[in-house]
C-alpha positions as CSV (number, residue, x, y, z in Angstrom):
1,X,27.6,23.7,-17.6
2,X,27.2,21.7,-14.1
3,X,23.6,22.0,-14.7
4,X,23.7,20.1,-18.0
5,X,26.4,17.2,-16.7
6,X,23.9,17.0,-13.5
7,X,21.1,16.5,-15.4
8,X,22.6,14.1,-18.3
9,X,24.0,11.6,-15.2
10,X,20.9,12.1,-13.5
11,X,19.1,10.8,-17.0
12,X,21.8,8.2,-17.4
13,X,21.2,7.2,-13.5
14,X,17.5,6.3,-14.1
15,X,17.8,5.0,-17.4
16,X,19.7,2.5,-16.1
17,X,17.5,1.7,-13.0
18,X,14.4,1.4,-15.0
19,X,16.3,-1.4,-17.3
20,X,17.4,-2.9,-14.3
21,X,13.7,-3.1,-12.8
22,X,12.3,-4.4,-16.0
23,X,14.7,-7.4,-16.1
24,X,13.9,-8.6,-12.7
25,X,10.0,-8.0,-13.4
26,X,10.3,-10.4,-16.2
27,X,12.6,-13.0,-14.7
28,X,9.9,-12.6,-11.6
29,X,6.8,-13.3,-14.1
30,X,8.6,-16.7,-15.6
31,X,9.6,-18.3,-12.1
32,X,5.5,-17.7,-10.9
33,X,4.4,-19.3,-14.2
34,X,6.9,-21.7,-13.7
35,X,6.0,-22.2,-10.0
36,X,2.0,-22.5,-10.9
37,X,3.1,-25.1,-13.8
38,X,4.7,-27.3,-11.0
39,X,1.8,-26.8,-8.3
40,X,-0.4,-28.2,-11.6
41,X,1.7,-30.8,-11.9
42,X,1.8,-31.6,-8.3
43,X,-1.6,-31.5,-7.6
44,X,-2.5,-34.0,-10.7
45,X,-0.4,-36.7,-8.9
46,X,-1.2,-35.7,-5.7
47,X,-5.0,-36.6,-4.1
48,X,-4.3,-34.1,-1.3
49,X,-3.5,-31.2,-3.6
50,X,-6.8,-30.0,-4.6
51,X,-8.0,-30.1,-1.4
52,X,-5.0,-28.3,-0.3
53,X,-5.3,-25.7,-2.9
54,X,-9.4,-25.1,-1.8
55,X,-8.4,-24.5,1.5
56,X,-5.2,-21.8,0.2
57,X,-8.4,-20.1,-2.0
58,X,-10.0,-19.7,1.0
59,X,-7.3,-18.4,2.7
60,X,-6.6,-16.1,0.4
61,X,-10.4,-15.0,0.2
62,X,-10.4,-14.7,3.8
63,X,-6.7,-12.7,3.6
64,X,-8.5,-10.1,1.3
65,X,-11.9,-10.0,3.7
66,X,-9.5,-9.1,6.4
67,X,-7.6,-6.3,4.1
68,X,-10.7,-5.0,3.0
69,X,-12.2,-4.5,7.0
70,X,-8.5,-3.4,7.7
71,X,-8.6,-0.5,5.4
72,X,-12.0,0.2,6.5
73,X,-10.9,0.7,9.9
74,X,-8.2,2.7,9.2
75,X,-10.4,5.0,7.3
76,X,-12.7,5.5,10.6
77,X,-10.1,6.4,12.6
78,X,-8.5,8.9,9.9
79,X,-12.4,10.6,10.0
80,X,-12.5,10.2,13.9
81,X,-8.8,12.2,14.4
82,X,-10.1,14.6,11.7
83,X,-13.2,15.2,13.9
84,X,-11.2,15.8,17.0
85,X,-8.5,18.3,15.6
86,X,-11.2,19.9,14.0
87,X,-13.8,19.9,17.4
88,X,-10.1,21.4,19.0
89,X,-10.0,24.2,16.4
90,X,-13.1,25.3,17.3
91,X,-12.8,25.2,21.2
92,X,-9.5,26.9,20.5
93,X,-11.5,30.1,18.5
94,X,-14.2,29.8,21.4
95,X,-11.1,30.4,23.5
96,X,-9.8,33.0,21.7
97,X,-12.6,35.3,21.2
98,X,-13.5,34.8,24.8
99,X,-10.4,36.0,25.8
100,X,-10.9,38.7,23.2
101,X,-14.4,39.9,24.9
102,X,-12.6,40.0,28.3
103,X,-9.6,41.5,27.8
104,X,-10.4,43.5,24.1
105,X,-8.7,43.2,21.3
């Protein structure tokens, strides 16, 4: 029986987190469409806006390089630490059978 309730409020719990994330996703999507609708808006009456808005491209272009070379990096090091504990393992059964062929085993 406390199996049952547990899982029905456990249902009931996610159920109505998963309503709750999908309003704020759509409120999120109409304030950004709303947001690029002003920037439009902006940058017609402004002269410095499109210039403003090719530098932000680049930015962003240069944001995702950098992201790109980040994760990269992070990947070299993950193979170089998998290369050491690995090079270790193998010292350690060097170790281990020489200790074996000494003492016997």
């Amino acid at each position: 029986m406390k199996t049952i309730l547990i899982r029905t409020m456990t249902i009931a719990v996610l159920a109505t987190s998963i309503s709750a994330f999908a309003q704020t996703g759509d409120t999120k999507r109409e304030d950004w469409n709303t947001t690029q609708q002003n920037d439009s808006n902006r940058e017609a009456n402004d002269p410095i806006g499109p210039n403003v808005s090719l530098e932000l491209e680049q930015l962003q272009k240069e944001v995702d390089q950098l992201g790109v070379k980040d994760k990269l990096n992070q990947q070299e090091k993950q193979k170089t630490n998998q290369e050491e504990k690995q090079k270790i393992r193998q010292d350690e059964k060097q170790w281990e059978h020489s200790l074996l062929g000494i003492y016997g085993g």
